[in-house]
matplotlib code that plots the C-alpha trace (Angstrom):
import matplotlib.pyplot as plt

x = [23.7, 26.9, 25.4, 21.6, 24.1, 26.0, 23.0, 21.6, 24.9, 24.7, 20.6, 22.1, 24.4, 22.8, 19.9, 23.0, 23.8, 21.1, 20.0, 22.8, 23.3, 26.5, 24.7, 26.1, 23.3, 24.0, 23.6, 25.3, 23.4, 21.0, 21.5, 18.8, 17.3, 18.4, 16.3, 15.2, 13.9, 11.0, 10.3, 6.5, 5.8, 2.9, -0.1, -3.4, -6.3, -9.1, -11.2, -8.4, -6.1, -3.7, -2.1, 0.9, 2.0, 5.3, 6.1, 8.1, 10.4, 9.5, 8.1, 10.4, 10.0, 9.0, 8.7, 6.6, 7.9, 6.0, 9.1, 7.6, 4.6, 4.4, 3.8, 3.1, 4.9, 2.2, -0.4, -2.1, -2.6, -4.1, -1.4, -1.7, -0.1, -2.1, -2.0, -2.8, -6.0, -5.7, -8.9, -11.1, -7.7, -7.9, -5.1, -6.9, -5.1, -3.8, -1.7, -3.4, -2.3, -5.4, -3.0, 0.0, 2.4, 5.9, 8.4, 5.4, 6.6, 4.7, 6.8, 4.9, 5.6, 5.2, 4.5, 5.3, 5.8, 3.4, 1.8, 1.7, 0.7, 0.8, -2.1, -2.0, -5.8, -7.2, -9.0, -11.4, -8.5, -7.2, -8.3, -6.0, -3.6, -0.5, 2.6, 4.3, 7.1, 6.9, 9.7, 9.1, 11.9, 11.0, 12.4]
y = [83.1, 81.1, 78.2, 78.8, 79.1, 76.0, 73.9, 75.2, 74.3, 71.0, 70.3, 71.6, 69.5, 66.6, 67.1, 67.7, 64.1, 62.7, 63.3, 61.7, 58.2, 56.2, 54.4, 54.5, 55.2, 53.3, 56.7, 55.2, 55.5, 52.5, 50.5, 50.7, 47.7, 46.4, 47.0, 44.7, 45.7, 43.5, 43.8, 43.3, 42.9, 42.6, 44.3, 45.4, 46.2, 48.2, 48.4, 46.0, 46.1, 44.1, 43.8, 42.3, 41.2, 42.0, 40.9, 43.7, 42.2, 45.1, 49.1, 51.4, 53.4, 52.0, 53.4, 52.0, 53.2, 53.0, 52.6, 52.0, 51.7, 50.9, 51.5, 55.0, 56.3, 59.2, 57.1, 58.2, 54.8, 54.5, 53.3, 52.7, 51.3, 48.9, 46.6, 42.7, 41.4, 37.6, 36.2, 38.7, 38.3, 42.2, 45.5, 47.8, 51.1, 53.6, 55.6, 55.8, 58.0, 58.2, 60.2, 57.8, 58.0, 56.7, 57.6, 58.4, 57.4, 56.6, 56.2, 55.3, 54.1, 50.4, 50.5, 46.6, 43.4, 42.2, 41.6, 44.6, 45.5, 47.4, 47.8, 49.2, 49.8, 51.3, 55.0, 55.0, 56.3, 53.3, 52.2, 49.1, 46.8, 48.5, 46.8, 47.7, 47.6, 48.2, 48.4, 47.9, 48.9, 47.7, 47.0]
z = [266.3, 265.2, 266.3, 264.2, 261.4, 262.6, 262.7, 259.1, 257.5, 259.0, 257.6, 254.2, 253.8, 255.0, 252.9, 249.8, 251.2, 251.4, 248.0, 246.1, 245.8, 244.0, 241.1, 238.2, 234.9, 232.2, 229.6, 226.8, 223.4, 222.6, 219.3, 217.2, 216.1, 212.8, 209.6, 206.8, 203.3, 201.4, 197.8, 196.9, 192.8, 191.2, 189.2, 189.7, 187.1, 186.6, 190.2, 191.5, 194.5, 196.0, 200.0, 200.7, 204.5, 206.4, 209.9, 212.3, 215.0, 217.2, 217.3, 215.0, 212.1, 208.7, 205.3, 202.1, 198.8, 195.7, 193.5, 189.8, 188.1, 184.7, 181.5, 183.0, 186.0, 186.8, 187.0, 190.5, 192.5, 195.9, 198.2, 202.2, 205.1, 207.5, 210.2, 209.1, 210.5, 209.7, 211.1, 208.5, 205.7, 206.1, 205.8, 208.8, 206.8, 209.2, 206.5, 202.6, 200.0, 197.1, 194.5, 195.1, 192.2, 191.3, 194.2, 196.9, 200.1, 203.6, 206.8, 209.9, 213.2, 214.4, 218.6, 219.1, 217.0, 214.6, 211.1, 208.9, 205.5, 202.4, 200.2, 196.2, 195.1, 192.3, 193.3, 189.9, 187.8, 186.3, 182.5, 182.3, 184.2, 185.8, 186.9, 189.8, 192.9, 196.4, 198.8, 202.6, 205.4, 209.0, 212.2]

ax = plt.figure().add_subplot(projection="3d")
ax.plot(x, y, z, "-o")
ax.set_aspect("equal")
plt.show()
């Protein structure tokens, strides 16, 4: 009987054994990839939209900011977030707000490199030319 118990000490702690290795994991934090903010300007009028293009150096978060509209401020835009399709000169949207007003915000989520865009658009609301600024933050 000592001996059984011998031997299953022994297969326990070989399988202990054999079940660690000595490698080292690197499990320090990464660095997340630095972030650049682009300024778009412009105005749109009455059934009118305008996209502007920004390139991201690789997947991360990103946020579009609608930060003015003028001369009114709660004037409800559309406002979206796309990826670029050059060979059709086309925003794809995959975020849109249609009641977009000053300070509306839309943060997506970039899987790889590439061309994006943001897109301001008239929704029908619109009765004359509006000014405004958009702020882009990428990877």
């Amino acid at each position: 009987m000592q001996r059984a118990f011998s031997r299953a000490l022994m297969l326990a702690a070989a399988v202990v054994v054999a079940g660690c290795d000595n490698d080292v994991e690197d499990r320090s934090p990464t660095t997340p990839p630095p972030t650049a903010t682009e300024t778009f300007e412009g105005s749109i009028n009455t059934n009118g939209a305008m996209t502007h293009t920004f390139n991201v150096s690789v997947g991360g978060t990103l946020e579009a900011r609608l930060i003015s509209l003028t001369p009114d401020p709660g004037t409800a835009v559309g406002f979206a977030l796309g990826t670029w399709n050059a060979s059709s000169s086309l925003c794809q949207v995959t975020l849109t707000n249609d009641n977009a007003v000053q300070g509306a915000i839309l943060t997506g989520t970039a899987s790889r490199a590439g061309t994006l865009c943001t897109r301001i658009f008239d929704t029908g609301r619109l009765t004359g030319a509006v000014n405004y600024t958009i702020s882009v933050t990428h990877p």
